[in-house]
C-alpha positions in Angstrom: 109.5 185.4 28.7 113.1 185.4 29.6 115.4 188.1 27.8 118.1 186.0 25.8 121.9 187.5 26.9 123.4 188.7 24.1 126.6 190.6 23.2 126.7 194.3 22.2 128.8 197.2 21.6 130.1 198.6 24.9 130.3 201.9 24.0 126.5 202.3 22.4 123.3 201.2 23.2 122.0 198.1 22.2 120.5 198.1 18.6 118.4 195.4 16.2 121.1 194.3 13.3 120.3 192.0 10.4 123.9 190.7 11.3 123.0 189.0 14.5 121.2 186.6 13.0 121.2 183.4 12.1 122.0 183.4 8.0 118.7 181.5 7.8 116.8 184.2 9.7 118.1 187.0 7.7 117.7 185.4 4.4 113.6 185.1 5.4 113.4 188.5 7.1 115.1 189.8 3.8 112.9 187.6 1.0 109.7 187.6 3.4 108.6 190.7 2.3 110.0 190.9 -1.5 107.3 187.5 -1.7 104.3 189.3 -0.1 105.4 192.4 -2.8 105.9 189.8 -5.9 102.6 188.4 -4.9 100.5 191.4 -4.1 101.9 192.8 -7.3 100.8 189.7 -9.5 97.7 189.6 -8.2 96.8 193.0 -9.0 98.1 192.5 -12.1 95.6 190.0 -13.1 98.1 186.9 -13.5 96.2 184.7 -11.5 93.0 184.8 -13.4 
């Protein structure tokens, strides 16, 4: 798999940032796991019976 060139601050190292992606990215990386909580939390809750 080819490494993707990407911009990054000259004077640090290279570092992961919410920022860099897409809008669409960030909005699932963000709501992705506040789902998997909702529904974990639900379940266990006994909602679903």
């Amino acid at each position: 798999m080819a490494h993707r060139t990407h911009r990054h601050r000259p004077e640090g190292p290279c570092h992961f940032s919410l920022m860099s992606l897409a809008a669409g990215r960030r909005l699932l990386l963000v709501a992705a796991p506040l789902v998997g909580l909702w529904l974990a939390t639900s379940w266990a809750a006994g909602w679903w019976s």
